[in-house]
N, C-alpha and C positions, 0 to 999 in steps of 0.2 A: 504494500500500500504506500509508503515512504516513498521506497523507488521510484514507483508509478508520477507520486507527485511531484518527484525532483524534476523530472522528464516534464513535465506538463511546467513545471516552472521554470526550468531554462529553456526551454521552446518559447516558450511567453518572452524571456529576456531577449533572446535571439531574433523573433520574429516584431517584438514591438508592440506596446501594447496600444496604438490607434489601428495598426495591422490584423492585429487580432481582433480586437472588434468588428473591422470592416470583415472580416472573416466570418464571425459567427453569425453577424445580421447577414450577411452573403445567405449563409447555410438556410438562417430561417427562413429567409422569402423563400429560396427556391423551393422549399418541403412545403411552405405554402401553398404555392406557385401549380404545382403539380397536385395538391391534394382539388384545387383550383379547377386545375383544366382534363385531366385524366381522362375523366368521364367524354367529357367536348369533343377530345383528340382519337378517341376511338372510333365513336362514332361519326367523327370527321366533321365536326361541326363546332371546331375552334376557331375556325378563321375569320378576322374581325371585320364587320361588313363597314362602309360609312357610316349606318345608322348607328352602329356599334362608339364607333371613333365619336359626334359630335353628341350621344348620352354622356361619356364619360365624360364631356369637357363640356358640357352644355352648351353646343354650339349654334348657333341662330342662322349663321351662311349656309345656303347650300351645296353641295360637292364641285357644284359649275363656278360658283364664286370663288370657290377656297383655289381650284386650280387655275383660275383665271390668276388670281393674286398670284402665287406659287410661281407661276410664270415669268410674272413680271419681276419676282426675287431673284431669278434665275439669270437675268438679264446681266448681273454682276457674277455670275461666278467665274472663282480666280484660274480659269484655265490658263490663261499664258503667264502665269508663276511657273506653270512644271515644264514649260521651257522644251515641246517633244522634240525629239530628234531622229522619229519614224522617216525612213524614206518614201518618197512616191507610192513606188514601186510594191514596197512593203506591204502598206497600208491597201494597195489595191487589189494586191493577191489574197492579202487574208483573209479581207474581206469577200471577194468572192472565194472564197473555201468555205467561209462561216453559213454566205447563202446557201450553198449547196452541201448544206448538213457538213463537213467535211471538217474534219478535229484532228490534231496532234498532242495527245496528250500526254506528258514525263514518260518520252519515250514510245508511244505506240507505233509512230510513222502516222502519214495522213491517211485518214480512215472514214468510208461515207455512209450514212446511215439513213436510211426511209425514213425511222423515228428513235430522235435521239436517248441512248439508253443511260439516262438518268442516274442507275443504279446498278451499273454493270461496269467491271474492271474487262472492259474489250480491247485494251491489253494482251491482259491474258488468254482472253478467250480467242484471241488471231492465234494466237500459240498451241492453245491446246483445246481441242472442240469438246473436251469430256471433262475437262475442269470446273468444279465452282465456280462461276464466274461473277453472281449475284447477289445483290446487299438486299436487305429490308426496306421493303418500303413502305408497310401498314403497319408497322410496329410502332407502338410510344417509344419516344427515343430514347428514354433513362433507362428505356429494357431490352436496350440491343446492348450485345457483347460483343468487343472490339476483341479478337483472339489472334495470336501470332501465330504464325505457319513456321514450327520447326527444323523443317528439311530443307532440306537443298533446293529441293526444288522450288520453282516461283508458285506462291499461294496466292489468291485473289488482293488485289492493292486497294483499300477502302480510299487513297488518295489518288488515284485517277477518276472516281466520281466524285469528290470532291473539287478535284480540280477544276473537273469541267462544268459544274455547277457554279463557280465563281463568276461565269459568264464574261470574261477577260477579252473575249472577241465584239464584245460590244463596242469596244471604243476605235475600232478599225470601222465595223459597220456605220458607226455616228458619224465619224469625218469624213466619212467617201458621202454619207446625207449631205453634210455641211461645203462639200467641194460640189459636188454634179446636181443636190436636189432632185434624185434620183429614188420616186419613189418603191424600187423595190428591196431598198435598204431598210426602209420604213416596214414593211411588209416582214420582213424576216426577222427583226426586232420585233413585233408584236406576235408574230406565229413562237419564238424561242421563248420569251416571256410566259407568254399564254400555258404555252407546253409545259411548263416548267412548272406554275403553281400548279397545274390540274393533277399533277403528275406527283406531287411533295405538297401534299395537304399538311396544314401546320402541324406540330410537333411529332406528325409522323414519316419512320424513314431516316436512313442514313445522313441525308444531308441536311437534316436538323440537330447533327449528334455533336456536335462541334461547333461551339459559340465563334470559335476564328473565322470558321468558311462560311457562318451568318453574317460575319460582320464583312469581310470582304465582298462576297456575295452583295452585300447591301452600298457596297461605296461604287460598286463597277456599274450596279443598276439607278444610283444616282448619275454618276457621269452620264450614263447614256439619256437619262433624262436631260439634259442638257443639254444636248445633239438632236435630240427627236419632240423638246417640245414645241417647238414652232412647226412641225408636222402636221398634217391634216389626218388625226387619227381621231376616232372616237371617243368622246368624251366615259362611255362603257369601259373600252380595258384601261383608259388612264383610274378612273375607279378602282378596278380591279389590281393594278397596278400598288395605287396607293395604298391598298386595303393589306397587300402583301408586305408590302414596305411596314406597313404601323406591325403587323405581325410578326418583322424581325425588330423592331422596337420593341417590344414588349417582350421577346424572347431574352434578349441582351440585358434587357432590364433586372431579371432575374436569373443569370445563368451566367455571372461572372467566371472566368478562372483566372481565380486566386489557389485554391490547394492548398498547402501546409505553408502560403504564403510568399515562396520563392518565384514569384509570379517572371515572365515571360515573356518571348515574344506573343505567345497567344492572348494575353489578357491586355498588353497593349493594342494589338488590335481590334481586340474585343471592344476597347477605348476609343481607339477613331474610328470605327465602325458604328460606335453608336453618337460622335457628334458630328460626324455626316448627317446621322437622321435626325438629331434635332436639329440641325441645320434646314433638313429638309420639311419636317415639321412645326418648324419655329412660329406657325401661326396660331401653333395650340397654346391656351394658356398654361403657363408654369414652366415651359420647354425648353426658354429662354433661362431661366432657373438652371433645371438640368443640363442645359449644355456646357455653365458654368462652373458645376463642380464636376462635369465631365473630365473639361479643360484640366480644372485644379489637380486632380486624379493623373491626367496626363503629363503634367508640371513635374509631381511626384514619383511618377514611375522613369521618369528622366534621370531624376537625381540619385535614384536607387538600382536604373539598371543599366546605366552608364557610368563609368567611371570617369572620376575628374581630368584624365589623360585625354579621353573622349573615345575610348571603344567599348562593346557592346559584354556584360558579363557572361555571356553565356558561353565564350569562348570560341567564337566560330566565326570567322573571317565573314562568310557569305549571311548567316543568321546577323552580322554586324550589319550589313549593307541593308538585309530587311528591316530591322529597327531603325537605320538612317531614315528609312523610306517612310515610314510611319510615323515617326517623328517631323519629319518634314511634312506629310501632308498634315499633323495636325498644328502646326504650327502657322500654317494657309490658313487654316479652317478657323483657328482660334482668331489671327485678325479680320478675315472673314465676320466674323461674328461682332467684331468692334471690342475681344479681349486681348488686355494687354499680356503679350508672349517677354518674359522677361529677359532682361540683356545674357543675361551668364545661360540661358535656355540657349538662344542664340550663338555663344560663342561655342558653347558644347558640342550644338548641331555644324560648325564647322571644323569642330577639330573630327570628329564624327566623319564627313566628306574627306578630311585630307587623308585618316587612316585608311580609307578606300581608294585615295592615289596613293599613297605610300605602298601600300598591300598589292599595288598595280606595276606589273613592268612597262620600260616606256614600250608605248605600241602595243600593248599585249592586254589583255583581261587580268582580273581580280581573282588571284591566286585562293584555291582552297587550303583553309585550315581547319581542320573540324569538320561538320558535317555541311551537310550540301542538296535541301531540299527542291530549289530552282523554288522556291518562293518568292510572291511581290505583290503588293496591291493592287497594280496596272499591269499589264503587260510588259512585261522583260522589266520593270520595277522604275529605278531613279533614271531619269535621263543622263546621257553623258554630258547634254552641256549641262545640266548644274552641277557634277561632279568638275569637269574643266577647270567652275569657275574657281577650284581651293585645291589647285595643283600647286606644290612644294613648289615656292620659289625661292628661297635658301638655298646656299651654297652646300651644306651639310649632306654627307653620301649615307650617313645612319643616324638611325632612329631607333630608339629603346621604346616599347611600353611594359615598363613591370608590370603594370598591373593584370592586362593582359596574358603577361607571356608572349613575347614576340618581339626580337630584333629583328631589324632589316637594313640588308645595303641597299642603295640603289643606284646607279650611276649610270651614263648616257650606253654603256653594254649591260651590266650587269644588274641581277633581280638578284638577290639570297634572302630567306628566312631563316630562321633560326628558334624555334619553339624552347619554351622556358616550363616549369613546372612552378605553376602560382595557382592557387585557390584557397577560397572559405566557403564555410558552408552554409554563406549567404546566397551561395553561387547556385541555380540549378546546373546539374553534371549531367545530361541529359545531349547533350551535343560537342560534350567532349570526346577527343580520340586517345587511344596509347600511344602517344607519339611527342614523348618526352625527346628532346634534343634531336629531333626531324628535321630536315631542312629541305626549303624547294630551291632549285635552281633556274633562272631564264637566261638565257642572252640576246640581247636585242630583241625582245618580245617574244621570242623563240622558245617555248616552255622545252627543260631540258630533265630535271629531277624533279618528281609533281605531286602531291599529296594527292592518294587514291580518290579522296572525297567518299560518297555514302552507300550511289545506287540504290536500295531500298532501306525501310524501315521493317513493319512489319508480316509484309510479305515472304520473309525468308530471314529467320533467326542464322541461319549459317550466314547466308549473305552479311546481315547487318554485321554480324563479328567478324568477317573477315575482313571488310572495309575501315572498322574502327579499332582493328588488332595493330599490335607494334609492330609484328611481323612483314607486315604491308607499305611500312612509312619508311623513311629515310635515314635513319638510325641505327646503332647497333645496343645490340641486345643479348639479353641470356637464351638459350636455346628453349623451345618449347614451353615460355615462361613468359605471362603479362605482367609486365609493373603491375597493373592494377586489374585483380580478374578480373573476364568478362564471364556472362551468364544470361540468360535469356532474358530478364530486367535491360530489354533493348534501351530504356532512356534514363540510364541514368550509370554512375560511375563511382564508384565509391572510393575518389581520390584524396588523401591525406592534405590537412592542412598544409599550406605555405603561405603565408600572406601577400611576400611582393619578392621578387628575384631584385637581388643586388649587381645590376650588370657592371662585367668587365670590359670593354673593348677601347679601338679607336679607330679610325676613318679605314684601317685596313684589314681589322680584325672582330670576329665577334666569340662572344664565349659564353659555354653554359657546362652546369652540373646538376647532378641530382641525386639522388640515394633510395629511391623507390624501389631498389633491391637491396635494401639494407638486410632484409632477411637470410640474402647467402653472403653477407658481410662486403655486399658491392657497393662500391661509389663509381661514379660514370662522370666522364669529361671529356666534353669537347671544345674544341678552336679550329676556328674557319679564320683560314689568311687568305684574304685578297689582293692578288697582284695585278693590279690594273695593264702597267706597260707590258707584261705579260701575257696579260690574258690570263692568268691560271689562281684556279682554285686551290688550296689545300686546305686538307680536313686532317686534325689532328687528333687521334679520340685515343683514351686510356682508360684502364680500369684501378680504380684505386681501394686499400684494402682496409675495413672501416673493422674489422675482426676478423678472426680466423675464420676458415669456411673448409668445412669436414668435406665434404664432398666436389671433388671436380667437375667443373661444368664448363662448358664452349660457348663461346662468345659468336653473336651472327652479324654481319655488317650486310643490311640489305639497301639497295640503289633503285627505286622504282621510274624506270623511263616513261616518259609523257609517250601515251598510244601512238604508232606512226612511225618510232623512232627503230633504227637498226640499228644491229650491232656485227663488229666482225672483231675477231681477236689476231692479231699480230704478232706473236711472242708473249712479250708479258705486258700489253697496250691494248687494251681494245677502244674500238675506232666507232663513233655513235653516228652512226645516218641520217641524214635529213633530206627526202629527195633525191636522193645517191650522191648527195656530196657530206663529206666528211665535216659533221659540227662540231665536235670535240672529243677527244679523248681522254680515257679512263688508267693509269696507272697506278700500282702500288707495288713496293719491292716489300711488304710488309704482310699482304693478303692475298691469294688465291681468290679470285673471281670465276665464278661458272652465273651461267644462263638459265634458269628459271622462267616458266610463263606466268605472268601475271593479271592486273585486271587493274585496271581506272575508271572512274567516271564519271564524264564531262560533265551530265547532268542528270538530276533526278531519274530513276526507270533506266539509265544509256549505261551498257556492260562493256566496256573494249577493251580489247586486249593489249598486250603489252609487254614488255621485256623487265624483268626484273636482273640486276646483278648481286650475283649473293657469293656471301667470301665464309668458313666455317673454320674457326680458332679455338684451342683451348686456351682460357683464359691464363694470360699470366700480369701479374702486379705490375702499374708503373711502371708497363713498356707501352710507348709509343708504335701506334697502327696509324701510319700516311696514307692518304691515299690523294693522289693530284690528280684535279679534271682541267684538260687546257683547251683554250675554244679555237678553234682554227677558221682562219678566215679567206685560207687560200681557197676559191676557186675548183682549182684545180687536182683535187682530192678527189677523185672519182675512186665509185664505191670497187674497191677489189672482192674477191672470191672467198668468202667467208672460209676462216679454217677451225672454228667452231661451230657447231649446230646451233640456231639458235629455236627452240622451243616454240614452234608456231605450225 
């Protein structure tokens, strides 16, 4: 009894006692909530009509007035803040895909459907025609179970209906409205709509099970509003329209995730997902209210899930750039509404953009660390001109974030990472990797050593650990052995305190250690020397002996090649391909390297292959393992005849 109550009282200390509150009153509406509508949502007869919406607000206008106004509101929205940087061309093909049913979803390839399946991983089902393919769709959603598929093999992905329910191809369909006034754009925006509520009756069904894909769902079906209401449509589905709309208002209303507190990227969107809709609703009384401490809320979750360096706690490069993203629009949204966004909000939100250039090689994309869902609010997420606008113009070639975990060079060739081992367990560990002292490498935009990223969640327990295993990343390691188990508890990590790494380096060097084997008496250390006028990398890694360790064990140096890349071995140099010229090569008089297949991937759902270099030591103390990667810029390095096999 004692225990129980220490537990329940450093939890309190830890999570904060306004946090906790806003936790338990969380808990009680929702039990409300549901004792509330249960009954409604079965029988499919939750979804709020207008006559519904102007009882509860005692409203006197009727629904032709309310959108008439609503209209005229709209006339200000802050579209040319998010600055698109869609091509033509872009915008016009996807658009037409969108008309012609035609979807690519995290990975399925483009796929056409008579009517679009809602609640089907057709993913999977191109793959395997005897597979599971299908979610719940009459179910109350606090009584569907979300279950992980243990095998290797690919299990049904509950986030390919999710995703495509996000409706994300709207804002391709609005702008080609907004350029040609063409109306069969119009036409496919109310047939996809239409589809869609008839199809996902409120609280029943998978795509009610997730407050995140309410609330984005809810900000993509605003934009389009925006695009389509000067349209000659009937005043009927915009009804119908808005009736859905108040119905993810009201969902979000009571259906925060918060959890034991270490709230997220989903609970922030849960946050500008719902003051889009008081945005949207603003003409209800009190709305104006709640969009206010909506804001405050969002104020809050800034300060708590950003760090003062300005990157994202959840440790994940790419989950960084999703929270820039949300952060940014509500920061629109908030002046939008005539609240004032505070200065230090502001400056956060650009050291926030500069970590996503810093994190970027020149010319090249936004390096993963961590996991890697291909999440965004909008399509492909923040624009690059407003990222441009908070490119590093300093002289300085590194950048530390302790708090993070991440140094980085970067220089007019050269990209390096270097991952640190930092966290509390203020931290959700849910998008952390084992990939203590990893490191990616680019040159000239040219990704060359690359953190696997995620592939799935939980569609395939093997998959998810094998993507977020040590074994996979850029590091070396104890043989057959996680720093920090993994287990089918896909989101989450049971990583030991660290609070902030004490970096070493200077403009040509960076450095990390760690002790996450302390239990075979291991300490681990690395150094990355960079030699600009050279071109060449070295990596300098040792094991150092923190106790005696009874049992011998072997040390693994693995090298993961960005997909694409060749290899051909020379003696004791192997020679990395790019397009059959020679990018850089690989030596070490220290390690034996062999060839290994492996697996990356670009994005969410995408499996490609890949070359791993793997070297296998038994551990000795306080010897130095080099290994030199040098980039070659001759030309004239045409690819010779491999005199290794390489694994493909």
């Amino acid at each position: 009894m004692h225990a129980r109550l220490f537990r329940v009282i450093k939890k309190v200390y830890h999570t904060g006692l306004f946090d906790v509150a806003h936790i338990v009153k969380t808990r009680i509406d929702t039990k409300l909530f549901h004792k509330q509508w249960y009954a409604l949502a079965i029988a499919k007869q939750a979804n709020h009509s207008w006559q519904d919406i102007a009882a509860t607000y005692s409203l006197e206008v009727s629904y032709l007035d309310y959108i008439k106004n609503l209209k005229k509101q709209f006339v200000t929205f802050p579209v040319d803040t998010f600055h698109f940087s869609y091509k033509n061309n872009v915008i016009s093909s996807l658009a037409e895909k969108a008309q012609n049913n035609v979807f690519d979803i995290l990975g399925s390839g483009s796929m056409q459907f008579a009517n679009i399946p809602w609640h089907t991983d057709f993913r999977l089902q191109s793959l395997s025609s005897v597979a599971d393919c299908s979610f719940e769709k009459d179910t109350y959603y606090r009584d569907i179970q979300l279950s992980c598929n243990d095998k290797k093999e690919l299990g049904k992905d509950i986030k390919v209906s999710w995703d495509l329910s996000r409706f994300q191809h709207l804002i391709f369909l609005g702008q080609m409205y907004k350029k040609r006034s063409d109306k069969k754009y119009v036409i496919i925006f109310t047939r996809h709509i239409t589809d869609w509520i008839d199809a996902n009756p409120f609280l029943l069904g998978v795509n009610w099970l997730c407050p995140m894909e309410v609330a984005l769902r809810a900000i993509n079906w605003i934009w389009a509003f925006y695009y389509f209401n000067t349209a000659e449509i009937a005043p009927e589905f915009w009804e119908k329209y808005t009736n859905s709309l108040y119905d993810h208002f009201v969902y979000l209303e009571n259906n925060w995730e918060l959890y034991d507190g270490r709230t997220s990227n989903h609970y922030l969107s849960d946050l500008v997902g719902y003051l889009y809709l008081c945005y949207f609703f603003l003409q209800l009384p009190g709305v104006e209210k709640k969009a206010f401490i909506c804001s405050q809320r969002i104020v809050n979750e800034m300060q708590k899930q950003v760090f003062f360096e300005g990157t994202s706690y959840e440790g994940s490069t790419q989950y960084h750039r999703l929270v820039t993203e949300l952060l940014y629009h509500a920061s629109v949204m908030m002046e939008t509404l005539n609240f004032s966004v505070p200065d230090w909000y502001k400056e956060q939100l650009e050291k926030m953009l500069m970590f996503i250039d810093w994190c970027s090689p020149k010319d090249g994309l936004l390096v993963s660390v961590g996991d890697h869902d291909s999440g965004s609010v909008l399509y492909e997420g923040l624009s690059q001109n407003i990222i441009q606008k908070y490119k590093k113009s300093d002289t300085s070639i590194v950048k530390h974030y302790p708090q993070f975990g991440l140094s980085i060079m970067k220089t007019d060739g050269w990209h390096i990472t270097l991952r640190h081992h930092v966290y509390t367990k203020k931290q959700p560990s849910g998008h952390f990797h084992n990939d203590i002292a990893s490191i990616t490498l680019a040159y000239k935009g040219v990704p060359i050593l690359v953190d696997p990223a995620s592939y799935v969640y939980t569609a395939s327990a093997y998959w998810r650990n094998y993507f977020r295993s040590v074994m996979v990343h850029n590091t070396f390691f104890v043989e057959n052995e996680e720093p920090v188990p993994l287990d089918t508890h896909l989101f989450g990590l049971d990583l030991p305190e660290r609070i902030m790494y004490q970096m070493k380096s200077n403009d040509n060097t960076l450095y990390t250690q760690h002790n996450l084997y302390q239990r075979f008496g291991l300490q681990a250390e690395r150094v990355i020397e960079c030699d600009k006028e050279l071109h060449t990398v070295k990596i300098i890694d040792m094991w150092l002996q923190e106790k005696r360790m009874y049992q011998q064990k072997t040390s693994v140096w693995n090298f993961t090649l960005a997909s694409g890349l060749d290899v051909c071995k020379e003696q004791s140099e192997w020679k990395i391909y790019n397009n059959e010229t020679v990018l850089a090569t690989i030596t070490s008089d220290d390690l034996t390297f062999e060839t290994e297949q492996g697996w990356t991937s670009s994005a969410y759902g995408k499996k490609e292959r890949c070359i791993m270099l793997r070297a296998y030591v038994p551990i000795e103390y306080n010897k130095k393992y080099i290994t030199i990667i040098t980039v070659c810029n001759s030309e004239d390095n045409e690819k010779q005849n491999c005199l290794e096999a390489v694994p493909y």
